[in-house]
C-alpha positions as CSV (number, residue, x, y, z in Angstrom):
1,X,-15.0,-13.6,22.7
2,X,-14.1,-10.4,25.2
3,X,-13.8,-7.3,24.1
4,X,-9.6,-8.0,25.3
5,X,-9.1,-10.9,23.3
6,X,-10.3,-8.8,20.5
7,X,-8.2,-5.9,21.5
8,X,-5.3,-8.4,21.8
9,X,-6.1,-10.2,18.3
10,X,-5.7,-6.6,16.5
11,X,-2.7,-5.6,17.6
12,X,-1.1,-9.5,17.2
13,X,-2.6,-9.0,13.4
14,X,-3.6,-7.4,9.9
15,X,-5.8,-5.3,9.5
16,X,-6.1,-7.3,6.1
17,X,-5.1,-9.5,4.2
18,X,-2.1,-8.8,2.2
19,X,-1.6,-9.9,-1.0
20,X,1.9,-10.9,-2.8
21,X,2.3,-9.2,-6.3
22,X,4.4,-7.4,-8.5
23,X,2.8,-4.2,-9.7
24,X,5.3,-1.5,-11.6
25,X,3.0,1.6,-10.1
26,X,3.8,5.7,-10.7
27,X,4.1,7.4,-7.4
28,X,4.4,11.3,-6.2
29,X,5.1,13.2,-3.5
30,X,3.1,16.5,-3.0
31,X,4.1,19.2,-5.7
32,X,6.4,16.6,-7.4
33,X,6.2,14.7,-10.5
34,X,5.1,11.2,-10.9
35,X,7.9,8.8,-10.6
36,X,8.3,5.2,-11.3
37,X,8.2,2.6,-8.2
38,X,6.8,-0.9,-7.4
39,X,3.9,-2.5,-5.0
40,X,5.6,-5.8,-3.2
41,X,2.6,-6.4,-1.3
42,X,-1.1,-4.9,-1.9
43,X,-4.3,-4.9,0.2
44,X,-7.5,-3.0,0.7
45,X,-5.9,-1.2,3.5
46,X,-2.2,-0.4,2.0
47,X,0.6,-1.4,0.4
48,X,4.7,-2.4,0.3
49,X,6.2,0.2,-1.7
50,X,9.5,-0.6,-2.9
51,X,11.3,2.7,-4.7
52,X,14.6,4.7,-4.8
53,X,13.2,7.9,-3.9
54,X,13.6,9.0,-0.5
55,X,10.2,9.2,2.0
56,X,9.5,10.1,5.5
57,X,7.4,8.3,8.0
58,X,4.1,10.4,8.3
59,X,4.5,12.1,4.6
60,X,1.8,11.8,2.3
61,X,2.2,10.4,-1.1
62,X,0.3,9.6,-4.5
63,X,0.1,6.1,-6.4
64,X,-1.4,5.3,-9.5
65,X,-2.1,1.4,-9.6
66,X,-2.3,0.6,-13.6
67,X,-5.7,1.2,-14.7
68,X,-6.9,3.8,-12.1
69,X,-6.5,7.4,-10.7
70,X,-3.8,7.8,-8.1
71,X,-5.1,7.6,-4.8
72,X,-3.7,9.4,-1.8
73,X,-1.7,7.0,1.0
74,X,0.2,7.7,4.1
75,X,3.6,7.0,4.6
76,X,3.6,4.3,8.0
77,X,7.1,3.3,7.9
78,X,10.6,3.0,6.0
79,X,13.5,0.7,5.8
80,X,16.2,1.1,3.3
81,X,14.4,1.4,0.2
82,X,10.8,0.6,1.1
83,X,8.4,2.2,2.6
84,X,4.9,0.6,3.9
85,X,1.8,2.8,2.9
86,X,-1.8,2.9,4.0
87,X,-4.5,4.1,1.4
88,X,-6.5,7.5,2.6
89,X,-9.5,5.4,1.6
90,X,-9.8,2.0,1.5
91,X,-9.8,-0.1,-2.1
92,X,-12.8,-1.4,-3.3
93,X,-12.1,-5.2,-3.4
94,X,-13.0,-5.5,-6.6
95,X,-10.2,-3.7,-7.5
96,X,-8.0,-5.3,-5.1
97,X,-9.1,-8.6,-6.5
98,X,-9.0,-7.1,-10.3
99,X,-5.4,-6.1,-9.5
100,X,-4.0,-9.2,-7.9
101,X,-5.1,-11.4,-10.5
102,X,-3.2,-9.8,-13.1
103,X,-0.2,-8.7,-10.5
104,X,0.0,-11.6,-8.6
105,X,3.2,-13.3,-7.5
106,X,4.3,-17.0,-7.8
């Protein structure tokens, strides 16, 4: 494979693979208080955030996935009232996979 095809494949595709769940998750702006929210979709690079409180492409934010610290993410986009996040760090996937089996959608 050439290193275009591979350039092409990225762009065309995840960066992982995504995960459909339903996680009720506390979330929080810099200097705010945690607030409730929930995780539509979860991988080791990000997550679907769906929430009523408003957020701004390129803002940083907080979420605390049940069982474990927050960890800081980075607001990539927003549509009505969702927002799609990438973690600061990636997840371990044993975490991922700990979370999805007892979040996992359908």
């Amino acid at each position: 494979m050439s290193v275009e095809q591979i350039i092409i494949g990225s762009l065309t595709s995840r960066a992982a693979e995504r995960w459909s769940v339903a996680i009720g998750v506390k979330v929080r702006r810099s200097g705010e208080t945690w607030f409730a929210s929930r995780i539509s979709d979860l991988s080791v690079t990000g997550f679907r955030l769906q929430s009523f409180v408003s957020l701004s492409v390129g803002s940083d934010l907080w979420v605390m996935l049940p069982g474990f610290e927050g960890r800081r993410a980075h607001v990539l986009w927003t549509q009505a009232h969702e927002a799609g996040c990438a973690f600061e760090a990636p997840l371990h996937p044993a975490i991922l996979d700990h979370v999805v089996r007892l979040h996992q959608e359908g």
